[in-house]
C-alpha positions in Angstrom: -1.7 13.4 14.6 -2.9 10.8 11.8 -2.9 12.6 9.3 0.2 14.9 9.8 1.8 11.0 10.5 0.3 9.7 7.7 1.6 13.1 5.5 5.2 12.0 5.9 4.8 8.5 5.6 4.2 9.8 1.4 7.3 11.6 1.3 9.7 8.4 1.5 8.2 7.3 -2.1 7.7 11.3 -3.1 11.1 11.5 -2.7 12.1 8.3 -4.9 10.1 9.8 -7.6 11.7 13.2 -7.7 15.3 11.2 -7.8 13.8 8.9 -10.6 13.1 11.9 -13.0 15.3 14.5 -11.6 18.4 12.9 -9.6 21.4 11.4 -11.1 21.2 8.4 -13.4 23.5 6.3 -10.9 20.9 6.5 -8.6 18.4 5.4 -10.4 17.9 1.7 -9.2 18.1 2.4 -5.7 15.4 4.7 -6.0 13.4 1.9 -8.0 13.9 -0.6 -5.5 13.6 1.8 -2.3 10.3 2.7 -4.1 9.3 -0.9 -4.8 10.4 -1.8 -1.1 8.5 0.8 0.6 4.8 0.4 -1.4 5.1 -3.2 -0.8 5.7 -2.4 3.2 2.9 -0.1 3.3 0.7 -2.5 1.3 1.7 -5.1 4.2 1.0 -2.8 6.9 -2.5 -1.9 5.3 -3.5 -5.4 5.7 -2.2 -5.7 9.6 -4.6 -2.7 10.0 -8.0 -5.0 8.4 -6.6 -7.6 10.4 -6.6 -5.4 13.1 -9.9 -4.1 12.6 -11.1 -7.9 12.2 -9.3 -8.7 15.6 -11.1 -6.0 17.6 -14.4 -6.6 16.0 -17.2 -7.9 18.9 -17.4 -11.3 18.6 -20.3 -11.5 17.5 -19.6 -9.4 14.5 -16.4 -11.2 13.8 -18.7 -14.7 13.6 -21.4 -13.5 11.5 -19.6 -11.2 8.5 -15.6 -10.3 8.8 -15.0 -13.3 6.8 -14.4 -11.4 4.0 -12.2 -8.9 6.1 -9.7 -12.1 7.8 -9.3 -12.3 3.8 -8.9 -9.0 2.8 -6.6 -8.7 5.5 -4.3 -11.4 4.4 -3.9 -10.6 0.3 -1.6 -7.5 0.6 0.9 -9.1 2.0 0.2 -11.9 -0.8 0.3 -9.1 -3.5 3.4 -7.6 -1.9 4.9 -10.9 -2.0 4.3 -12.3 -5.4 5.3 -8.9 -6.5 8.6 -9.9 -5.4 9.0 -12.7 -7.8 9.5 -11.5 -11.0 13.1 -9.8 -9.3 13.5 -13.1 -7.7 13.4 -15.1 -11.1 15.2 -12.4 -12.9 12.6 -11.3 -14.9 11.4 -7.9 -15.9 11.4 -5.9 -12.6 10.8 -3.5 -10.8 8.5 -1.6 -13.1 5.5 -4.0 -13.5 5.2 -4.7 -10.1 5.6 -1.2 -9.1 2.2 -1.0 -11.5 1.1 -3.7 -10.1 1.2 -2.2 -6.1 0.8 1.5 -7.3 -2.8 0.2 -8.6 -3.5 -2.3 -6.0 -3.1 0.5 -3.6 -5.6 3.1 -5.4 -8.1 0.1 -5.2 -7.7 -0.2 -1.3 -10.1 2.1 0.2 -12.6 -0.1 -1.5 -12.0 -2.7 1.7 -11.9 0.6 4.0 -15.6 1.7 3.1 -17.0 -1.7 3.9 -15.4 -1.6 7.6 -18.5 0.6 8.5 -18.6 1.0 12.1 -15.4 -1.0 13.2 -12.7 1.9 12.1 -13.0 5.3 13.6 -15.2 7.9 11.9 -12.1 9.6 10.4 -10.5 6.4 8.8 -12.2 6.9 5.5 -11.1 10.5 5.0 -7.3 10.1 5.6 -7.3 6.3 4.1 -8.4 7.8 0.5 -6.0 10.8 0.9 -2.9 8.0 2.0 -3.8 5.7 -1.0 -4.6 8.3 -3.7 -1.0 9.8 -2.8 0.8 6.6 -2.3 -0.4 4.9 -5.2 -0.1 7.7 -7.5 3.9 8.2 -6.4 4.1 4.5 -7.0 2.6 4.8 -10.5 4.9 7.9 -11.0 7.8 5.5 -10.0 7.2 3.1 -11.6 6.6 5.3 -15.5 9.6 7.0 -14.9 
């Protein structure tokens, strides 16, 4: 059920991509910013997972070595946010931080291999097929 889940949950940004370099020109900036929206609300979710993982953690694992994870756990949303800013001050947007999310979220199973014992034995396997997909439709978005 995970991974068929997790299947769909790439078609939402799939679908932005095929509309970006195949749709019709007037909806091209929803596309962008449903794109931009939707990596940056994964991104976000990603972290509530570490947290998560952090949360349930024995307590005496969470005491002697999650502190990187409580960390982990909190920059996505901080990279999801300050990815935010350049359309906020009007600069150039969304295509940077599309980059900017697309590559952040290829880099993410980095913080999954180091949860060792605390995430199911199956985590690893659909966490690199999730971000390889979701971050390569992201890049895709955001080249297009």
């Amino acid at each position: 059920m995970p991974r068929l889940l997790g299947l769909a949950g790439l078609l939402p940004q799939f679908a932005c991509a095929a509309i970006l370099y195949a749709g019709p020109p007037d909806w091209r900036y929803a596309a962008l910013s449903l794109a931009f929206a939707y990596a940056a609300l994964i991104f976000a979710f990603l972290g509530g997972m570490w947290w998560g993982f952090a949360a349930a953690a024995p307590a005496a694992e969470r005491r002697q070595a999650l502190g990187w994870l409580w960390v982990a756990a909190v920059l996505p949303s901080l990279v999801a946010l300050a990815a935010f800013l350049p359309w906020a001050f009007g600069w150039a947007w969304p295509e940077p931080s599309l980059a900017m999310l697309g590559g952040a979220i290829l880099l993410s199973p980095a913080i999954d291999a180091r949860l060792g014992p605390l995430a199911p034995r199956w985590w690893m396997s659909l966490r690199v097929t999730l971000s390889l997909g979701l971050g390569i439709a992201t890049l895709l978005v955001a080249l297009a």
